[in-house]
N, CA, C and O of each residue as an XYZ file, in Angstrom:
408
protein
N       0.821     -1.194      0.000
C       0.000      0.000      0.000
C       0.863      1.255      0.000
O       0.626      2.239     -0.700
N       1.759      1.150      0.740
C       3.176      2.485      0.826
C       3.728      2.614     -0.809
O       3.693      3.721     -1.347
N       4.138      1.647     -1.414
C       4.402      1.556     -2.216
C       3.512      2.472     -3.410
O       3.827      3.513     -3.988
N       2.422      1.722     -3.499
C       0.931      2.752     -4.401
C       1.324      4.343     -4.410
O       1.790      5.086     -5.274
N       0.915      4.524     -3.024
C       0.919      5.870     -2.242
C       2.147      7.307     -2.989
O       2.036      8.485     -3.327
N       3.472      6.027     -2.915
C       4.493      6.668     -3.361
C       4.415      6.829     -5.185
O       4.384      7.862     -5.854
N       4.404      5.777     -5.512
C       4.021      5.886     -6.859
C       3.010      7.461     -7.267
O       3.507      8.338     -7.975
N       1.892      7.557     -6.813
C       0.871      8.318     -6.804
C       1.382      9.304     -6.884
O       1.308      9.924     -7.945
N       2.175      9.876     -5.662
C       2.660     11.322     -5.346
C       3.734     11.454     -6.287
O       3.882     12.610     -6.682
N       4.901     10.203     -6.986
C       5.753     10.807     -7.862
C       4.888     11.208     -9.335
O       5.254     12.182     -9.993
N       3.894     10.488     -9.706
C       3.108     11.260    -11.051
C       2.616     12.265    -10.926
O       2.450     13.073    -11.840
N       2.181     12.461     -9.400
C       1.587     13.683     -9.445
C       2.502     14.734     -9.617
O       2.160     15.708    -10.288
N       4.046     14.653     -8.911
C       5.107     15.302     -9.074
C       5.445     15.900    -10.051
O       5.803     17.077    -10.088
N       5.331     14.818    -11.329
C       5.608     14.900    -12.784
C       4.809     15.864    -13.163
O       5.126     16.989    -13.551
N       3.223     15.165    -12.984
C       2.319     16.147    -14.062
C       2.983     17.789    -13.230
O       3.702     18.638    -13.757
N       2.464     17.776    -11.925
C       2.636     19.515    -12.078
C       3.933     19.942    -12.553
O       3.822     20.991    -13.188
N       5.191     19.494    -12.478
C       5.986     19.728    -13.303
C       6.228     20.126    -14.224
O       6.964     21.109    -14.304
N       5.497     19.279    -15.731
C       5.106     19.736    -16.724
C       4.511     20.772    -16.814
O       4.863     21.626    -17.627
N       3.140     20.988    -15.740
C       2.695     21.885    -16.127
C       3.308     23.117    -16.108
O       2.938     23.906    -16.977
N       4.417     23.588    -15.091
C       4.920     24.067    -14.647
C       5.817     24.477    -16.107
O       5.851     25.537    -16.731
N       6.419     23.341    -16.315
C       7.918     24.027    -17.662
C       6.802     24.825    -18.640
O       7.163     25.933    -19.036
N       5.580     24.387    -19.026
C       4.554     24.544    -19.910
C       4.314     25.810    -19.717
O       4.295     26.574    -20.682
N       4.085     26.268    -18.409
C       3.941     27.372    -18.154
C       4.571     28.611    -18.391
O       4.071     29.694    -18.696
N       6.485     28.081    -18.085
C       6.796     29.160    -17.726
C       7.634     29.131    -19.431
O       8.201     30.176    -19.752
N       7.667     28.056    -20.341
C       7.535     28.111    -21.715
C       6.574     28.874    -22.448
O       6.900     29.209    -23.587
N       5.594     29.171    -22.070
C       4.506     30.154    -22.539
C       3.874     29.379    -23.522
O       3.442     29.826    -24.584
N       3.821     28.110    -23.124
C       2.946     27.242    -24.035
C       2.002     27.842    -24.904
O       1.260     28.601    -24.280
N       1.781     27.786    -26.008
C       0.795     28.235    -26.764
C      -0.785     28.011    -26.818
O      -1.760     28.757    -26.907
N      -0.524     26.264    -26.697
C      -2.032     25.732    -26.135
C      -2.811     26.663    -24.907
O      -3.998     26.668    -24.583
N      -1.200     27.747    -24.150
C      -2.284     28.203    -22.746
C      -2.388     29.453    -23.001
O      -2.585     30.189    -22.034
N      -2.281     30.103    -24.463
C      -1.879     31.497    -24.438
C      -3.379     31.529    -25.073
O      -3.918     30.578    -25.638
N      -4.019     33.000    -24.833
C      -5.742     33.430    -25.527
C      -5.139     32.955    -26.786
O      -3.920     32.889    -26.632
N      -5.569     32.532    -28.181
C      -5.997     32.392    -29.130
C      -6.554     33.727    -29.786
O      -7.106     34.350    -28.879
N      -6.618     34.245    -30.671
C      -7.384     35.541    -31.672
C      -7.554     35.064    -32.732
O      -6.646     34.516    -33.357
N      -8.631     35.163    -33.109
C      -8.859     35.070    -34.672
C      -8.452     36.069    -35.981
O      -8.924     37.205    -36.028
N      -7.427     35.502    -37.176
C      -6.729     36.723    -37.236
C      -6.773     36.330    -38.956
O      -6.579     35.169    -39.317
N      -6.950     37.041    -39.592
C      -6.911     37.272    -41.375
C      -5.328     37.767    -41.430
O      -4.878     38.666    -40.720
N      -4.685     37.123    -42.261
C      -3.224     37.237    -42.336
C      -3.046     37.678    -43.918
O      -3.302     36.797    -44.738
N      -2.587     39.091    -44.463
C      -2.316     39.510    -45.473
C      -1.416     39.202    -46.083
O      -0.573     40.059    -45.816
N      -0.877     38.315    -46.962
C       0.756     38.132    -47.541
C       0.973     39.699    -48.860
O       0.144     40.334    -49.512
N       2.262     39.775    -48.761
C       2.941     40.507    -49.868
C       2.820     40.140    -51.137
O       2.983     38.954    -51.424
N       2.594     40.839    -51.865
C       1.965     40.433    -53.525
C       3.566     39.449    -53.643
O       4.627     39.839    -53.155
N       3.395     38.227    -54.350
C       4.388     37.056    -54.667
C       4.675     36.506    -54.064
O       5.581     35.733    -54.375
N       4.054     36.480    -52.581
C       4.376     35.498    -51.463
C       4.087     34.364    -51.652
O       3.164     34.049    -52.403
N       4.977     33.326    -50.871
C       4.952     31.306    -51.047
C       3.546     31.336    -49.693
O       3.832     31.413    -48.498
N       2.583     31.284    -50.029
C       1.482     31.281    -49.166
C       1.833     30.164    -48.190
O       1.809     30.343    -46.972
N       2.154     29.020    -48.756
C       2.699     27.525    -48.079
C       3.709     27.791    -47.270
O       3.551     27.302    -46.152
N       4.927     28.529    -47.456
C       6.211     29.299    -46.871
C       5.828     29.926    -45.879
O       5.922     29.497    -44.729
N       5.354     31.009    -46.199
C       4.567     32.381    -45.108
C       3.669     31.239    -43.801
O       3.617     31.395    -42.581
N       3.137     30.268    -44.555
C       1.614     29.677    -43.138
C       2.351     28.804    -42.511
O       1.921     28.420    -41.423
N       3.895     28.145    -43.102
C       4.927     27.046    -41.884
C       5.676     27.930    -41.424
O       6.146     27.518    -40.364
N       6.114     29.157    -41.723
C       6.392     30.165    -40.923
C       5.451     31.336    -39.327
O       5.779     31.993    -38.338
N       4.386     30.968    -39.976
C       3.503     31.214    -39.086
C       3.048     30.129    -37.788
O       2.836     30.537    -36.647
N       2.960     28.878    -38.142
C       2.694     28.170    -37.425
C       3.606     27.764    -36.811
O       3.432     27.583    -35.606
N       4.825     27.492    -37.368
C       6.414     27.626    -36.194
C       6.327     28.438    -35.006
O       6.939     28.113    -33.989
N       5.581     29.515    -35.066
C       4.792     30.993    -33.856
C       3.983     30.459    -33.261
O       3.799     31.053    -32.199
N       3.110     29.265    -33.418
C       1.927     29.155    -32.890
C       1.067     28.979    -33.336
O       0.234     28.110    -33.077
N       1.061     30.140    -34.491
C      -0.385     30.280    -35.436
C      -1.275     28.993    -35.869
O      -0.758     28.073    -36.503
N      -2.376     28.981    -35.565
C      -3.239     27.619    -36.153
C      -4.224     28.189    -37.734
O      -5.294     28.781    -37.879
N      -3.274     27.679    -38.613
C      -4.112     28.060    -39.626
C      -5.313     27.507    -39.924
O      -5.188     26.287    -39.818
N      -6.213     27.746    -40.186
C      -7.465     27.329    -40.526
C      -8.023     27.197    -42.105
O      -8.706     26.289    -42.580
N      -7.669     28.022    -42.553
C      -7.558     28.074    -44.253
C      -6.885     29.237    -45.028
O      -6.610     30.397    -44.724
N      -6.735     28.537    -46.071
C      -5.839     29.332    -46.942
C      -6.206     29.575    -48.171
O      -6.478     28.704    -48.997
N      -6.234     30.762    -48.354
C      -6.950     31.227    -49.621
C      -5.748     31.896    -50.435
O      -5.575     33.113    -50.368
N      -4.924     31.079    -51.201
C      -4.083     30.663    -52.710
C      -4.193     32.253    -53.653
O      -3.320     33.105    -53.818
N      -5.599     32.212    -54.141
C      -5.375     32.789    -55.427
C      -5.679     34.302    -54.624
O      -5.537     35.288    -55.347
N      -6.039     34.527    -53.355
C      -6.180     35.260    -52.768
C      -4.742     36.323    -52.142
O      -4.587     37.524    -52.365
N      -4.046     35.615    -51.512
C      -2.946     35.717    -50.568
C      -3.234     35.798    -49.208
O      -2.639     36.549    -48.436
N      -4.252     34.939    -48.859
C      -5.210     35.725    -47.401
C      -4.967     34.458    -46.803
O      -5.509     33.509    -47.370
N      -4.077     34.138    -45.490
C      -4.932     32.727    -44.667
C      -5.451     33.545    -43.508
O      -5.014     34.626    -43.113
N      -6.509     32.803    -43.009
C      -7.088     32.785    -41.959
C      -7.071     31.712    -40.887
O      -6.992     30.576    -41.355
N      -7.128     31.792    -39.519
C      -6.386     31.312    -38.518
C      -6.915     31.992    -36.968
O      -7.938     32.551    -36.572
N      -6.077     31.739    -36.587
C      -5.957     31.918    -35.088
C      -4.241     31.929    -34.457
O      -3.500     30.947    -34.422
N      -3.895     33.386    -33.979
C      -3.045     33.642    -33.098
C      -2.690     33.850    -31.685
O      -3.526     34.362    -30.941
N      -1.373     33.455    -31.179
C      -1.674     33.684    -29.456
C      -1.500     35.569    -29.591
O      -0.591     36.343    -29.892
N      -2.932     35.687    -29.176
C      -3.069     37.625    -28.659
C      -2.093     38.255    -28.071
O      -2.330     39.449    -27.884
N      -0.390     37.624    -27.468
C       0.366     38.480    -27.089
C       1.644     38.485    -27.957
O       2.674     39.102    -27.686
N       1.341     37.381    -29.493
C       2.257     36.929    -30.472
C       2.110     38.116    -31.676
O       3.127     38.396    -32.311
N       0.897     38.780    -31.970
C      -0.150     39.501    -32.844
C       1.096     40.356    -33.347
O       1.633     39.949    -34.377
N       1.580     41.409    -32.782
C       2.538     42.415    -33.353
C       4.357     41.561    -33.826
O       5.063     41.811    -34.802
N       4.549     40.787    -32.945
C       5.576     40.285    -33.559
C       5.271     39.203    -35.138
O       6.056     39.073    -36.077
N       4.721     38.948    -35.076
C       4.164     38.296    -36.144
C       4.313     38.923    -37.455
O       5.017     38.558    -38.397
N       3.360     40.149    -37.336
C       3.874     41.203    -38.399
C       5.018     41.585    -38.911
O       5.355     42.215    -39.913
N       5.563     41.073    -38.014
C       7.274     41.689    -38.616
C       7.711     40.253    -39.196
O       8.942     40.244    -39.218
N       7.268     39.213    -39.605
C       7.558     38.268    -40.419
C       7.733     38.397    -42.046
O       6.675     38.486    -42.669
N       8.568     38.411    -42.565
C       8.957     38.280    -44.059
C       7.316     37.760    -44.739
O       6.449     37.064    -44.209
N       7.335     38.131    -45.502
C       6.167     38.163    -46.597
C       4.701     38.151    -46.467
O       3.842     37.721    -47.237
N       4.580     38.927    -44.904
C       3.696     39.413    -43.986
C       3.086     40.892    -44.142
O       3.791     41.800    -43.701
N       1.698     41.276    -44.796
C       1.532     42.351    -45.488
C       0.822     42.814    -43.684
O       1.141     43.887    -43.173
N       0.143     42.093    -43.157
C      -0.592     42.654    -42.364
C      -1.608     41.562    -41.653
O      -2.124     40.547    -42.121
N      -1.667     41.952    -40.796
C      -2.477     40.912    -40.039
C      -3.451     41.458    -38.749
O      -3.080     41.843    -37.640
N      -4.872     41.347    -39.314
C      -5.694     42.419    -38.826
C      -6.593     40.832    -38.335
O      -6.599     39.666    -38.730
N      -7.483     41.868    -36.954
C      -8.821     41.025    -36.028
C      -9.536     39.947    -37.759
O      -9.346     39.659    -38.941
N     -10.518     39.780    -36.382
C     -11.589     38.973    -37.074
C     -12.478     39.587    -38.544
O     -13.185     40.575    -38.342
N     -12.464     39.381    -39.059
C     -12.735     39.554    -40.634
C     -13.824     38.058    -41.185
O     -13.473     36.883    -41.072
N     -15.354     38.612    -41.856
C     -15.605     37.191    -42.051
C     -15.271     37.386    -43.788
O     -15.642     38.375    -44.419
N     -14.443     36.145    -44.430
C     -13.918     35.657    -45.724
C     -14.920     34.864    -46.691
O     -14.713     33.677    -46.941
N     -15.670     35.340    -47.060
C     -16.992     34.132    -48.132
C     -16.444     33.872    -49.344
O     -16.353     34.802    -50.146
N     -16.052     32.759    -49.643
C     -15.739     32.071    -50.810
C     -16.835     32.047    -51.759
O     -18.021     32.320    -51.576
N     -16.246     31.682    -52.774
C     -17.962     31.466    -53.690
C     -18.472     30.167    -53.202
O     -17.836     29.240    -52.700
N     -19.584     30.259    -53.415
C     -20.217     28.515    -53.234
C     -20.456     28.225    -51.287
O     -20.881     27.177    -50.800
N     -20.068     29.387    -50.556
C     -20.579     29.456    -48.890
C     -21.352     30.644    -48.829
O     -21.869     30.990    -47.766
């Protein structure tokens, strides 16, 4: 039964631990989220620019090609550094995007 007991308290050890490095890593999973329309520079690698974005955090959601526009979600204290990313025209709030055919 000592044995259990001890077991118990070292996972528990662990998890807050983690949570802990997670924390003071600024985990992204724990940072607000924003919903964010991302402008690329006329000739931008849209594919380039959105694994550059998501290396940040960014969760892209879709990508509109013939456009230069993805849309997504950023951590809200990532928002201005972001902008200063290479082939990054601008990256403004929530915006709704209607394709043809929605």
């Amino acid at each position: 039964m000592q044995t259990r007991s001890v077991r118990l308290f070292v996972l528990g050890a662990v998890f807050l631990a983690g949570q802990a490095t997670a924390q003071l890593r600024g985990a992204p999973s724990e940072a607000r989220m924003d919903p964010v329309t991302v402008t690329l520079t006329p000739g931008a690698d849209l594919d380039r620019a959105a694994a550059a974005l998501e290396a940040q955090g960014v969760v892209i959601e879709q990508r509109l090609h013939q456009l230069g526009i993805l849309i997504g979600k950023a951590p809200a204290t990532q928002i201005d550094q972001l902008r200063t990313l290479p082939e990054i025209a601008d990256i403004s709030g929530e915006h709704q995007v209607h394709t043809q055919g929605k």
